[in-house]
DSSP file (Angstrom, degrees, kcal/mol; ACC not computed):
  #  RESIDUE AA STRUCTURE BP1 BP2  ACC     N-H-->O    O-->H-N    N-H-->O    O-->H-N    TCO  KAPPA ALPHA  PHI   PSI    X-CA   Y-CA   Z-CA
    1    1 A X              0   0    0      0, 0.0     2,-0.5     0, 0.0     0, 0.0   0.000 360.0 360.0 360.0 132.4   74.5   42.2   83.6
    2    2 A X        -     0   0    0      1,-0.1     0, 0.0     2,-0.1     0, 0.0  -0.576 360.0 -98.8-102.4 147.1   71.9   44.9   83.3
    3    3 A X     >  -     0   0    0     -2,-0.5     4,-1.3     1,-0.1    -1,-0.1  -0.145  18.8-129.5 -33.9 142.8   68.2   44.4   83.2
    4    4 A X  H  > S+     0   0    0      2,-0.2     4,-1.8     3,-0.1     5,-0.1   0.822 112.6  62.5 -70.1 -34.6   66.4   44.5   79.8
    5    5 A X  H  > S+     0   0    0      2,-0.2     4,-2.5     1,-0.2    -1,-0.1   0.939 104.9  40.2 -32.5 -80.7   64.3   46.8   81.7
    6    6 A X  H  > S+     0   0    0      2,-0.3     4,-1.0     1,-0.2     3,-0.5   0.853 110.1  58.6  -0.9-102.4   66.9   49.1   82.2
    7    7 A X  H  X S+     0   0    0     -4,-1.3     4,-2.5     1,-0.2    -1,-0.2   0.681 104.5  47.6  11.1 -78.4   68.5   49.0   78.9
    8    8 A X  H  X S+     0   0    0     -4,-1.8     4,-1.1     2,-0.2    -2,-0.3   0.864 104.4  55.7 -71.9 -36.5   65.7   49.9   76.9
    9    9 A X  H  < S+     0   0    0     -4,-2.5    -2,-0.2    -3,-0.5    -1,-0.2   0.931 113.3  49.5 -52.8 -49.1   64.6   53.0   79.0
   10   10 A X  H >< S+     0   0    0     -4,-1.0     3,-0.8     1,-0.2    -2,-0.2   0.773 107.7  55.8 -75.3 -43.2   68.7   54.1   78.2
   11   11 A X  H 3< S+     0   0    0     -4,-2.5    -1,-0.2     1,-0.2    -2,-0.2   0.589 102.8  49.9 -76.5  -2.1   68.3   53.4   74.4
   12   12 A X  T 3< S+     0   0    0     -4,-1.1    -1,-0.2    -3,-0.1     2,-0.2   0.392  96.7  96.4 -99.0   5.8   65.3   55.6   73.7
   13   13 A X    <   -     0   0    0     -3,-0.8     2,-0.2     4,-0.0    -3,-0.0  -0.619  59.5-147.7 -91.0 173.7   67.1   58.7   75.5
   14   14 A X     >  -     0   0    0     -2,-0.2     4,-0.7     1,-0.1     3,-0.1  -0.464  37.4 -94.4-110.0-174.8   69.1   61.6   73.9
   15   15 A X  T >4 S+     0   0    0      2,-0.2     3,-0.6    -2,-0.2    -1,-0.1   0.805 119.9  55.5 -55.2 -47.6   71.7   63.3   75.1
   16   16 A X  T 34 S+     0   0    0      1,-0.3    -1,-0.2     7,-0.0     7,-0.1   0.925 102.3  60.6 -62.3 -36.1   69.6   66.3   76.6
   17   17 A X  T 34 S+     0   0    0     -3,-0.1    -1,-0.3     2,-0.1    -2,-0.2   0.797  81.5 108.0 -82.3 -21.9   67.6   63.9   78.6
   18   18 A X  S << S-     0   0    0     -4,-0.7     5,-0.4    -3,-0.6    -3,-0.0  -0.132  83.5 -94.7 -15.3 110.0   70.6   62.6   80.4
   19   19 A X     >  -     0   0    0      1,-0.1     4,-2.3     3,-0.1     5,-0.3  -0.246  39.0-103.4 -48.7 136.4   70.9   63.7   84.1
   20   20 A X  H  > S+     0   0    0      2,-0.2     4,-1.9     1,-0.2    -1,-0.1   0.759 116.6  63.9 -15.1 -70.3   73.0   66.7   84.7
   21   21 A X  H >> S+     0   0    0      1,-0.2     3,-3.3     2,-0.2     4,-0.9   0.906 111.9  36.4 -22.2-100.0   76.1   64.2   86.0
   22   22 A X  H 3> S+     0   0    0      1,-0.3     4,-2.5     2,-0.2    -2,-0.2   0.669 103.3  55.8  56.1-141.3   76.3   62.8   82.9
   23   23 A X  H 3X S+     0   0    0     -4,-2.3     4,-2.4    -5,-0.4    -1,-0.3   0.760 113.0  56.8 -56.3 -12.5   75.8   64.9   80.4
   24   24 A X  H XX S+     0   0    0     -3,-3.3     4,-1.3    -4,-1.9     3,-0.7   0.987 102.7  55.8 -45.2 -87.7   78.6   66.5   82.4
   25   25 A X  H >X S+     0   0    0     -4,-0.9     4,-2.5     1,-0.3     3,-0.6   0.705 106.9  43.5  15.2 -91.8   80.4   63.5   82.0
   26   26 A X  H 3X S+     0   0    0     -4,-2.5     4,-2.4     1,-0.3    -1,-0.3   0.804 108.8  61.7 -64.0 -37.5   80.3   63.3   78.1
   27   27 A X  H <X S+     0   0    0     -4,-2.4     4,-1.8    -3,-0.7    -1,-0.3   0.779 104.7  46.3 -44.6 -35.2   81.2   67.0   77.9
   28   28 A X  H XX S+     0   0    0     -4,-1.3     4,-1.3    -3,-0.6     3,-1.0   0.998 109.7  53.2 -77.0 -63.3   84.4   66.5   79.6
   29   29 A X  H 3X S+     0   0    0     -4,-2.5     4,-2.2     1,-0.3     5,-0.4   0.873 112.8  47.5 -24.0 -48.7   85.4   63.3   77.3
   30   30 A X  H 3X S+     0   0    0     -4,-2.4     4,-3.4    -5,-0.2     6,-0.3   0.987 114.2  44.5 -68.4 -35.7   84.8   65.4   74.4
   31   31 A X  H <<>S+     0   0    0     -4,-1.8     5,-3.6    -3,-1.0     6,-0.5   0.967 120.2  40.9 -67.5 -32.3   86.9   68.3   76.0
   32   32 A X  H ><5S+     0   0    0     -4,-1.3     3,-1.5     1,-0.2     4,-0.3   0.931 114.8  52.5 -61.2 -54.8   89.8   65.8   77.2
   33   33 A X  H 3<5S+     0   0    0     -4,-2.2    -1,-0.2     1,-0.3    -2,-0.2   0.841 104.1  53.9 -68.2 -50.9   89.6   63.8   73.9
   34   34 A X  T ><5S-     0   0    0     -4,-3.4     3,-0.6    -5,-0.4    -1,-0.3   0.190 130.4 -95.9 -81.7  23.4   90.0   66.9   71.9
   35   35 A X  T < 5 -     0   0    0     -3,-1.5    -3,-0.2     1,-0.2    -2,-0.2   0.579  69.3 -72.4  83.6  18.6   93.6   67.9   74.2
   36   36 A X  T 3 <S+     0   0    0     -5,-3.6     2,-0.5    -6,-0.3    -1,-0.2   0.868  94.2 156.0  62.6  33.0   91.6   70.4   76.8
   37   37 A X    X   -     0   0    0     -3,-0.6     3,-2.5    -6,-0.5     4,-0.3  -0.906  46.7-145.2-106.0 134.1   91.5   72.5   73.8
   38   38 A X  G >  S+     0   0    0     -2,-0.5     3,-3.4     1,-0.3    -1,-0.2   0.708  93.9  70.1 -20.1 -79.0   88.4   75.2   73.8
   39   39 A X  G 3  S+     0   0    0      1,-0.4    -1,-0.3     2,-0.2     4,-0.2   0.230  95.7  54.0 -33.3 -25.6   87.9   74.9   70.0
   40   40 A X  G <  S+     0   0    0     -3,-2.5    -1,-0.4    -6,-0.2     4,-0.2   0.533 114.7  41.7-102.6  10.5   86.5   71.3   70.5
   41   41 A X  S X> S+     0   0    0     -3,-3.4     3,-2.8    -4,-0.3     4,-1.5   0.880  98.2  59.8 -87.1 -45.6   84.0   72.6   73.0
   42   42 A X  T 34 S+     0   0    0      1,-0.3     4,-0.3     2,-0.2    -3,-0.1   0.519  98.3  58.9 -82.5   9.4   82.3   75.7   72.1
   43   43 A X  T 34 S+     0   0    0     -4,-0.2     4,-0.5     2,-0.1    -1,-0.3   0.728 111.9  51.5 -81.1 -25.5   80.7   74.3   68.7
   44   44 A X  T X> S+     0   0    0     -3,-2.8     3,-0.9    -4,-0.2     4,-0.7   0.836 110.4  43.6 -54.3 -47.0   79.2   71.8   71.5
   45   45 A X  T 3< S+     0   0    0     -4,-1.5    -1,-0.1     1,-0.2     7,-0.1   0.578 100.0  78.6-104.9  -3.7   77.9   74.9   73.9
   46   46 A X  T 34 S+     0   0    0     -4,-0.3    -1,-0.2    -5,-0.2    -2,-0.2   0.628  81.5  65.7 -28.3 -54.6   76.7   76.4   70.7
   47   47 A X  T <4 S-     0   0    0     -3,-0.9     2,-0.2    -4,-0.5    -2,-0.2   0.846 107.3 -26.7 -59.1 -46.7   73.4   74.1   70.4
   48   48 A X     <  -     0   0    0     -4,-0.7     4,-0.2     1,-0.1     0, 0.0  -0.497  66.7 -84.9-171.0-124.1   71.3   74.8   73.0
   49   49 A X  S  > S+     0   0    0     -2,-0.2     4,-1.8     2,-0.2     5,-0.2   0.707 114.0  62.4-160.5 -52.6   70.9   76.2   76.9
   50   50 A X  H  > S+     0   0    0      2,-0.2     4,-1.6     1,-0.2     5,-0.2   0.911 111.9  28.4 -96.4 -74.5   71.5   73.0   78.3
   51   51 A X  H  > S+     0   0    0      2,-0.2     4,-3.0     1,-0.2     5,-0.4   0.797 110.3  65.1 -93.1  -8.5   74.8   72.4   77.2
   52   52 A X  H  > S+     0   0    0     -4,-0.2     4,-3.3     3,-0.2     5,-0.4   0.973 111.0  42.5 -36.2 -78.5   76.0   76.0   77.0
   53   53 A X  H  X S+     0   0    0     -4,-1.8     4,-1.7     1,-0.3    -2,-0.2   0.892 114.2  51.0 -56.5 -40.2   75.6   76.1   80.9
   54   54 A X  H  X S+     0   0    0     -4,-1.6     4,-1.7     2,-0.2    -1,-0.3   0.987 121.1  33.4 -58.9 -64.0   77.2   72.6   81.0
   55   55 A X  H >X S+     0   0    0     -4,-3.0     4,-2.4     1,-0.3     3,-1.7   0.975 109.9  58.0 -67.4 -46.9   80.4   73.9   78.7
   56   56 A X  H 3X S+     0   0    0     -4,-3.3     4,-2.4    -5,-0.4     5,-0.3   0.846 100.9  57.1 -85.3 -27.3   80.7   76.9   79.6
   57   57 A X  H 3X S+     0   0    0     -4,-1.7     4,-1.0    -5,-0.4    -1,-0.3   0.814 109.1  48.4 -22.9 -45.6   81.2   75.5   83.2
   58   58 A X  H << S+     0   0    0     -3,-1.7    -2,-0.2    -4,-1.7    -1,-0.2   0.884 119.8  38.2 -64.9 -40.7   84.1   73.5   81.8
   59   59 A X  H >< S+     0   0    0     -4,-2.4     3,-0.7     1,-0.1    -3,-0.1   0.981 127.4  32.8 -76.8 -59.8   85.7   76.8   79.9
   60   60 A X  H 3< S+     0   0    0     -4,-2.4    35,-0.4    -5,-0.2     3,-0.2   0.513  90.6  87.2 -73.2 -16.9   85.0   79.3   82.5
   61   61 A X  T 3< S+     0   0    0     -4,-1.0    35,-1.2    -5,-0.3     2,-0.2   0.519  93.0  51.7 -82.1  10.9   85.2   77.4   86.0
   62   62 A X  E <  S-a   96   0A   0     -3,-0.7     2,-0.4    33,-0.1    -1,-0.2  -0.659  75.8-177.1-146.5  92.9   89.3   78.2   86.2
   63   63 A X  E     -a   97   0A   0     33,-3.5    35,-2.2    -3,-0.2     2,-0.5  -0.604  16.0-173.6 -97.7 146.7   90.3   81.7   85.7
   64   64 A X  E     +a   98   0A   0     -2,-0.4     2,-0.3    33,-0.2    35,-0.2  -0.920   5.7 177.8-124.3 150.7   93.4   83.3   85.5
   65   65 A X        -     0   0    0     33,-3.1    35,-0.4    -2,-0.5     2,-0.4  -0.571  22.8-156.4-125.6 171.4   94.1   87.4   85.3
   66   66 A X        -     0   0    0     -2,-0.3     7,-0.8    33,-0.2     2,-0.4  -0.819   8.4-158.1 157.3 126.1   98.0   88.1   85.3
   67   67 A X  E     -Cb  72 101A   0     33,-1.2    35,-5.3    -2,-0.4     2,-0.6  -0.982  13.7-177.7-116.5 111.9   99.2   91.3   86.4
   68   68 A X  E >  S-C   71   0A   0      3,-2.5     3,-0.7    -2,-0.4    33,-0.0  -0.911  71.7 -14.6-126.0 118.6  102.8   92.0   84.9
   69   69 A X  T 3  S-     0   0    0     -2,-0.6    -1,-0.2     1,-0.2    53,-0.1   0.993 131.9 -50.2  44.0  63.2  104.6   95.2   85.9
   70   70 A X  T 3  S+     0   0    0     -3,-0.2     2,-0.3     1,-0.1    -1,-0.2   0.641 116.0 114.6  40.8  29.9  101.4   96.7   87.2
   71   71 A X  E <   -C   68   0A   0     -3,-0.7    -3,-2.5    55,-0.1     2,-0.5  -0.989  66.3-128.0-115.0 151.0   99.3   95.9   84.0
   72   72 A X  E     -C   67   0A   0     -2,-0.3    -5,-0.2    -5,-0.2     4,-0.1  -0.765  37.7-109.0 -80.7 121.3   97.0   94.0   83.5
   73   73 A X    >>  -     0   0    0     -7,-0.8     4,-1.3    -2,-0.5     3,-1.0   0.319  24.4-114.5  -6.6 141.1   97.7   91.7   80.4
   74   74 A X  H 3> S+     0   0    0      1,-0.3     4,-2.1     3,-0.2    -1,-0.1   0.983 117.8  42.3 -64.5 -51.7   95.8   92.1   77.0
   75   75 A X  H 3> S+     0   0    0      2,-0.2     4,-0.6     3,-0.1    -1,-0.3   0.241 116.8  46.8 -83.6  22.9   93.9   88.7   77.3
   76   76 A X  H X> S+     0   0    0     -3,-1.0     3,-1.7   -10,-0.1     4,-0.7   0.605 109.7  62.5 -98.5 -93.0   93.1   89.2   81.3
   77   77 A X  H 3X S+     0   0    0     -4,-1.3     4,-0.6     1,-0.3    -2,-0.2   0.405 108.2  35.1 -12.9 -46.5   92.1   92.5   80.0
   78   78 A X  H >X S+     0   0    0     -4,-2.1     3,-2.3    -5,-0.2     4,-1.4   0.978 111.1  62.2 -48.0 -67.6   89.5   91.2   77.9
   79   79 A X  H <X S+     0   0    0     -3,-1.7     4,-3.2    -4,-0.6    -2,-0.2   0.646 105.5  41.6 -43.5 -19.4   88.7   88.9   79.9
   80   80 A X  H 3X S+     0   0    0     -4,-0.7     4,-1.3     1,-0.2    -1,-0.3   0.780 110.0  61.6 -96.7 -18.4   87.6   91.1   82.7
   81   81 A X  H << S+     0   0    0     -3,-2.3     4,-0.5    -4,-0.6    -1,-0.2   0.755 107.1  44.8 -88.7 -42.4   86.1   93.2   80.2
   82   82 A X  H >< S+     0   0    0     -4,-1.4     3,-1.8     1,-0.2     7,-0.3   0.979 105.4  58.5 -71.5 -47.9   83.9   90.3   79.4
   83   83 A X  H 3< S+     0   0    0     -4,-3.2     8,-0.4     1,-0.2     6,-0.2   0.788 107.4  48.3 -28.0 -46.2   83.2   89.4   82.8
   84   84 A X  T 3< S+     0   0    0     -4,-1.3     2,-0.9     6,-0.1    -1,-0.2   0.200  80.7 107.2-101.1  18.9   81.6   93.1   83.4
   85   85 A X    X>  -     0   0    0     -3,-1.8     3,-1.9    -4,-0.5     4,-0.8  -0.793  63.8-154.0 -70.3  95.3   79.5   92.9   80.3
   86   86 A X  T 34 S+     0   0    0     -2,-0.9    -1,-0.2     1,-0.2    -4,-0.0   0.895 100.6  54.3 -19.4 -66.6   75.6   92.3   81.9
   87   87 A X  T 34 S+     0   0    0      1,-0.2    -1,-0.2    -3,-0.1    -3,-0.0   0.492  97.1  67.3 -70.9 -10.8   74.8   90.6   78.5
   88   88 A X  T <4  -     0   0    0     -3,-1.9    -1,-0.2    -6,-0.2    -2,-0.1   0.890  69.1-163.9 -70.7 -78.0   78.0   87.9   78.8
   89   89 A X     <  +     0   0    0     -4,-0.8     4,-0.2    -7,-0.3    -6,-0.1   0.650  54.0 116.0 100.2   4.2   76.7   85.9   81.6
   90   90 A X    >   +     0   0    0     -8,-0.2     3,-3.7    -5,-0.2     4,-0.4   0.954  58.5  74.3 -74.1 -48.3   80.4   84.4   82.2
   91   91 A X  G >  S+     0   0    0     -8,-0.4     3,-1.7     1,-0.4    52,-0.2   0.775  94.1  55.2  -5.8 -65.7   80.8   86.0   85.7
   92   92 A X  G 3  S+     0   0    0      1,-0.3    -1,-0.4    48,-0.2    -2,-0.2   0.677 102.2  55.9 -64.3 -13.4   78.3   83.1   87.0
   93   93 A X  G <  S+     0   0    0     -3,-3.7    -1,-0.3    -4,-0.2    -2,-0.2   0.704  78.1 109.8-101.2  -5.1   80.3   80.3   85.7
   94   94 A X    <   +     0   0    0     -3,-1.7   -33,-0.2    -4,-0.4    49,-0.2  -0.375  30.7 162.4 -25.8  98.2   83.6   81.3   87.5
   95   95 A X  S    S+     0   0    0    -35,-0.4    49,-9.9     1,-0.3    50,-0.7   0.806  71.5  25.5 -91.9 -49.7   84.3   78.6   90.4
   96   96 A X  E     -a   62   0A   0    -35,-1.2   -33,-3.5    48,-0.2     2,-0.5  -0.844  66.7-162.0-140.1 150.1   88.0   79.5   91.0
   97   97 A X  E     -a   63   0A   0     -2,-0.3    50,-0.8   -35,-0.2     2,-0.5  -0.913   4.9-162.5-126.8 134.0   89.9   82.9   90.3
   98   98 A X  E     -ad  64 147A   0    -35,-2.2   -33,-3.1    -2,-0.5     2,-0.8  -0.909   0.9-164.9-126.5 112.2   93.8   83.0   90.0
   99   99 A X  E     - d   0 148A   0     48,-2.1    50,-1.0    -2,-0.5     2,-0.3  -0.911   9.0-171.6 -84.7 114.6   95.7   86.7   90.4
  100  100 A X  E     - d   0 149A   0     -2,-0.8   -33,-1.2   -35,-0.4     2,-0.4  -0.860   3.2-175.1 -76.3 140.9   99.1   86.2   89.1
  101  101 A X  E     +bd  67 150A   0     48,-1.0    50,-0.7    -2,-0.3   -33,-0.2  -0.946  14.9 173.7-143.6 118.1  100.9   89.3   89.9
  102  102 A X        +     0   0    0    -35,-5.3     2,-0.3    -2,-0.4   -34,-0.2   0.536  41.5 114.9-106.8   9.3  104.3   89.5   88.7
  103  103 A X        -     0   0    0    -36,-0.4     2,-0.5     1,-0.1    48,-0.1  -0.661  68.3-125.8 -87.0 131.3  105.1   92.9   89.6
  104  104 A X     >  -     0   0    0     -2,-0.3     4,-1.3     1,-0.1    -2,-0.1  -0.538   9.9-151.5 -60.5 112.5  108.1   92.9   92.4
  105  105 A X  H  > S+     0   0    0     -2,-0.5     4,-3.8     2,-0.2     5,-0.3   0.909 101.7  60.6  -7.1 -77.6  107.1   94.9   95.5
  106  106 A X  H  > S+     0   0    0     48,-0.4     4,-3.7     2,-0.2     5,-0.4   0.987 106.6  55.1 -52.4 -64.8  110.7   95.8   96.2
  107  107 A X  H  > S+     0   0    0      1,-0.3     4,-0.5     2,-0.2    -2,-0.2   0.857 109.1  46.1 -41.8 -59.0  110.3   97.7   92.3
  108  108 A X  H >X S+     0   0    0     -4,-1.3     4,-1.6     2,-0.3     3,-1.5   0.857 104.6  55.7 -27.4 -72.4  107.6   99.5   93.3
  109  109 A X  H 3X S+     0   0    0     -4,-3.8     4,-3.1     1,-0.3     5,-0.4   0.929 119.1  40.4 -35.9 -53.9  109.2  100.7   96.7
  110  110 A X  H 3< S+     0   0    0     -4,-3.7    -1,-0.3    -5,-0.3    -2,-0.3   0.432 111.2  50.2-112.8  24.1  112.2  102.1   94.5
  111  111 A X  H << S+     0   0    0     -3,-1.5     4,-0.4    -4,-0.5    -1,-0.2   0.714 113.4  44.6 -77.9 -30.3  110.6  103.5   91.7
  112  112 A X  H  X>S+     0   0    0     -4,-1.6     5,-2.5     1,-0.2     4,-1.2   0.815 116.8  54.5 -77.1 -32.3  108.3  105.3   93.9
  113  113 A X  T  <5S+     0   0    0     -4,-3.1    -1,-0.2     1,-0.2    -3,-0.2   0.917 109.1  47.6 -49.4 -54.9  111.9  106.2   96.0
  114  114 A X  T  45S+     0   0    0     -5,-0.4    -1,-0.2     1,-0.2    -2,-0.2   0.649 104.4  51.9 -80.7 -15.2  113.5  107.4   93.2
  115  115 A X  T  45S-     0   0    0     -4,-0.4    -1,-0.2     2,-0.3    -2,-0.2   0.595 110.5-122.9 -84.7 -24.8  110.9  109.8   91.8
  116  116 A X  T  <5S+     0   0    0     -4,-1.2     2,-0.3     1,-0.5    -3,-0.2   0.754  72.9 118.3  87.5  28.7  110.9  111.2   95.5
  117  117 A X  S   <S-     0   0    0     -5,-2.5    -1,-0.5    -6,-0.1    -2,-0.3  -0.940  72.2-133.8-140.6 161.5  107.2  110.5   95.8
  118  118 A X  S    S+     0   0    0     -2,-0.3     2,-0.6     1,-0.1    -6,-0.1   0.866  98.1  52.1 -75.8 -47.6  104.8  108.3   97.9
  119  119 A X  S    S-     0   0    0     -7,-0.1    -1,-0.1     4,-0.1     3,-0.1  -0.901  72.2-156.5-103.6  69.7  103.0  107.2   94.7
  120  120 A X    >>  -     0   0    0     -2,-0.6     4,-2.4     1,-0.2     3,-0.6  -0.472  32.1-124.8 -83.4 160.8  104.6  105.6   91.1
  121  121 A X  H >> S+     0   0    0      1,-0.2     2,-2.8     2,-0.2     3,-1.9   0.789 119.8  52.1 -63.5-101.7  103.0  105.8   87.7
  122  122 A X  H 34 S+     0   0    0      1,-0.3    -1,-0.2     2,-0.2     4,-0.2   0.474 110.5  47.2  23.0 -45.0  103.6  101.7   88.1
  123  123 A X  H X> S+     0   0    0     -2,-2.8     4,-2.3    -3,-0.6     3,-2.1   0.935 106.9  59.0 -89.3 -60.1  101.8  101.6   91.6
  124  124 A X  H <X S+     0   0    0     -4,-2.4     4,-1.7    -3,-1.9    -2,-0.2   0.771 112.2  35.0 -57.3 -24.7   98.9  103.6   90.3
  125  125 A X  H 3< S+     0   0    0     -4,-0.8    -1,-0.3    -5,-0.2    -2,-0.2   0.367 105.3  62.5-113.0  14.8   97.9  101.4   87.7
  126  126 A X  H <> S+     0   0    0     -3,-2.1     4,-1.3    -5,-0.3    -2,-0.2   0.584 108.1  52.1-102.3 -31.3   98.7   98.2   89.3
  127  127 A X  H  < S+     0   0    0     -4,-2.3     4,-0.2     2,-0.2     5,-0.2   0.908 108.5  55.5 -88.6 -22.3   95.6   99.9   91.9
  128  128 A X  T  X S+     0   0    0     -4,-1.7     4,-1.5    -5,-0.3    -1,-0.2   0.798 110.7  40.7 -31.1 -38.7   93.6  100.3   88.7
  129  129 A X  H  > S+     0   0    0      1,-0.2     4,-1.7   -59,-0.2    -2,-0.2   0.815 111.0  48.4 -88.4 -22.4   93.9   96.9   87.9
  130  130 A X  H  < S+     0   0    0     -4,-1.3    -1,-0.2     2,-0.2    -2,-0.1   0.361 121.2  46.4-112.2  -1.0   93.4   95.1   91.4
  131  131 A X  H  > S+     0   0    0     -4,-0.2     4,-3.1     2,-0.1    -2,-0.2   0.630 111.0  55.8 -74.8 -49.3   89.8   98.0   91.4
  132  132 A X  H  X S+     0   0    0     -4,-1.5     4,-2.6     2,-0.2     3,-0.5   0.987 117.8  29.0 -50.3 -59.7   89.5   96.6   87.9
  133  133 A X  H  X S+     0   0    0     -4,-1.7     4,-1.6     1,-0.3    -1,-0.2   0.877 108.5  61.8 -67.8 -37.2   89.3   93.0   89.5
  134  134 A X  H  > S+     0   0    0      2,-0.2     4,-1.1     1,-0.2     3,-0.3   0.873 107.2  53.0 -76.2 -25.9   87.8   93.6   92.8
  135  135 A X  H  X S+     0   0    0     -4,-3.1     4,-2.3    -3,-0.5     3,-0.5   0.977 112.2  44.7 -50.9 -61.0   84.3   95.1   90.2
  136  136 A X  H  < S+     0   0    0     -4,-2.6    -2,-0.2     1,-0.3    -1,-0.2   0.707 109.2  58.2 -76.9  -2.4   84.4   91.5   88.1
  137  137 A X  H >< S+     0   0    0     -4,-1.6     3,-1.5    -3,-0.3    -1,-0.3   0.814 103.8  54.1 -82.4 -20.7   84.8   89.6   92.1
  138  138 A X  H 3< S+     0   0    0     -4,-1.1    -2,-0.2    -3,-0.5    -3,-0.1   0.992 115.1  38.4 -64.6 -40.1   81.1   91.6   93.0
  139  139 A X  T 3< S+     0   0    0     -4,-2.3     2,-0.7     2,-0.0    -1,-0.3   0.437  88.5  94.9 -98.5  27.8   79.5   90.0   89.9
  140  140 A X    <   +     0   0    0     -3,-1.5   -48,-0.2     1,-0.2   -49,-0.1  -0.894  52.7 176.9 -89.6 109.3   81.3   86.1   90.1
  141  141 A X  S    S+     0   0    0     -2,-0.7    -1,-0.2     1,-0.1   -49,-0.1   0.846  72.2  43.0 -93.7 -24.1   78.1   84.6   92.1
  142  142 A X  S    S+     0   0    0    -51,-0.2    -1,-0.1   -50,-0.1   -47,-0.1   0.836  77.3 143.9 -49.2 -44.8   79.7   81.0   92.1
  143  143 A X        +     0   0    0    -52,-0.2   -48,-0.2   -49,-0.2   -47,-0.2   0.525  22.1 174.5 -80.4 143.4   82.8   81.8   92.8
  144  144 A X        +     0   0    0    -49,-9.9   -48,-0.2   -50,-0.1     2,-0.1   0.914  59.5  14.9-101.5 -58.9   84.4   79.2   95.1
  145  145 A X        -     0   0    0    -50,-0.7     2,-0.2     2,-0.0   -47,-0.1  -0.320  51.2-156.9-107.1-172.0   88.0   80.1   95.6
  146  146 A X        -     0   0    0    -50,-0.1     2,-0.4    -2,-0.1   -48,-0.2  -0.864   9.5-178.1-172.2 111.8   90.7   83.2   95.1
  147  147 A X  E     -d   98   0A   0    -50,-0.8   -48,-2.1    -2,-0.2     2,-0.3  -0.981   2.5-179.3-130.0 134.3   94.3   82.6   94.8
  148  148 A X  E     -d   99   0A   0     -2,-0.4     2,-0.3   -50,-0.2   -48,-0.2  -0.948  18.1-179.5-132.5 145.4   96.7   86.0   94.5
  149  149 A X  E     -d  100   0A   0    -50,-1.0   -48,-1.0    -2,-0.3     2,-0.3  -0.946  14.9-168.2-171.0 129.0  100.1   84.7   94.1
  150  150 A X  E     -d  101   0A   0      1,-0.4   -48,-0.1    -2,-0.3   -46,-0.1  -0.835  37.3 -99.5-141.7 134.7  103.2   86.8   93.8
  151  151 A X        -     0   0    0    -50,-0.7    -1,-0.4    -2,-0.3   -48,-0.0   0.101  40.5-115.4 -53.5-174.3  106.8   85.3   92.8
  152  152 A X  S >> S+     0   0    0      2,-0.1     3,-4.2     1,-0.1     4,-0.8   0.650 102.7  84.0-110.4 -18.1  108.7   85.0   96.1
  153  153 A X  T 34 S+     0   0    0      1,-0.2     3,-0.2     2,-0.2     4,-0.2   0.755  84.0  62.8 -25.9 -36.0  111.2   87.7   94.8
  154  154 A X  T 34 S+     0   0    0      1,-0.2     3,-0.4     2,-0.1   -48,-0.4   0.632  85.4  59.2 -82.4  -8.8  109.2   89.8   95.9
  155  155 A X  T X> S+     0   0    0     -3,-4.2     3,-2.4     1,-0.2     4,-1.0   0.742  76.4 106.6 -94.6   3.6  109.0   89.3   99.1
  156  156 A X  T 3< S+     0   0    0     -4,-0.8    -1,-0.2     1,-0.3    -2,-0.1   0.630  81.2  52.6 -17.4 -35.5  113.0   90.0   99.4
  157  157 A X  T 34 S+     0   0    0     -3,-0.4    -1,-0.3     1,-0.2     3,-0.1  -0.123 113.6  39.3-125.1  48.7  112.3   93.1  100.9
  158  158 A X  T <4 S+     0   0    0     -3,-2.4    -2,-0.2     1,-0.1     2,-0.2   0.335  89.5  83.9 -73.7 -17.2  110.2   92.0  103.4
  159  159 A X  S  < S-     0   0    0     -4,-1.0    -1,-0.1     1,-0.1     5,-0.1  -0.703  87.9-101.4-106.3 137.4  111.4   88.8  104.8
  160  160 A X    >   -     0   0    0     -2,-0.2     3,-0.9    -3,-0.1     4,-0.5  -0.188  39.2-106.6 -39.9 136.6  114.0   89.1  107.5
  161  161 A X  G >  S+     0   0    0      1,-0.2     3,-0.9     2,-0.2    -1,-0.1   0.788 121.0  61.1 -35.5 -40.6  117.5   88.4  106.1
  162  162 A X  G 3  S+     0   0    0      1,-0.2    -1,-0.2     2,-0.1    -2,-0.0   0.879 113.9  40.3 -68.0 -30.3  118.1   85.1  107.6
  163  163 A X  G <         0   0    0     -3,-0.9    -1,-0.2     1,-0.2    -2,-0.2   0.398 360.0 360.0 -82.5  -4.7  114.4   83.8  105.2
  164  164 A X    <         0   0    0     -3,-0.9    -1,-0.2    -4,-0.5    -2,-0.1   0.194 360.0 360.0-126.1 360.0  115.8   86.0  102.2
């Protein structure tokens, strides 16, 4: 049973005046409640400084970039585009970064074989993109983790035959 004390202190505050925890808290309930879907946060991160920085933690702290046949995807493409905007400010809310890279290795090695050159168009913009990325990791100042994660097809033509 809580104190009357107690009580009353917690029914004259607002939302804002909540500790950090928290308001935390209630941001996530709304985001859960509404199916993890943006669209019920960001009229929330809309209002004011306080819960911007709160949501946009929630939107922004798990990113994913996908690289498919050594491009980068249109919506990673954005995204990274937003990242290296000065005026965004998303960069700083970044915790944890996920590379999908879906481009084969082994393709690469024999396209570049088969043109008779060290170099494929394919390879050369797959090192655009991983330049592209390695700019938006210099401005993520949070940023906790880094995951780059490549089907295991691809390592076919590296792993010994007896692992393949």
């Amino acid at each position: 049973m809580e104190s009357p004390q107690i009580s009353d202190a917690l029914r004259h505050l607002t939302l804002l005046q909540l500790p950090g925890e928290l308001l935390e808290l209630v941001v996530n309930t709304v985001y859960q409640n509404g199916r993890e879907r943006a669209l019920c946060v960001i009229p929330l991160s809309c209002t004011c400084q306080v819960l911007r920085r709160t949501c946009m933690r929630l939107l922004f702290g798990t990113r994913r970039i996908r690289l498919r046949d050594g491009h980068v995807d249109d919506f990673s493409r954005q995204f990274l585009k937003l990242m290296l905007d000065p005026m965004s400010n998303v960069a700083g809310h970044i915790l944890h970064l996920n590379v999908e890279d879906s481009t084969r290795a082994f393709d690469l090695y024999s396209k570049a074989v088969s043109r008779g050159c060290g170099d494929s168009v394919t390879d050369l913009t797959r090192s655009v993109c991983i330049e592209l990325i390695r700019k938006a990791l210099s401005v993520m100042t949070n940023l906790q983790t880094v995951r780059y994660v490549q089907p295991l097809n691809s390592l076919r033509c590296v792993l010994p035959d007896e692992l393949s």
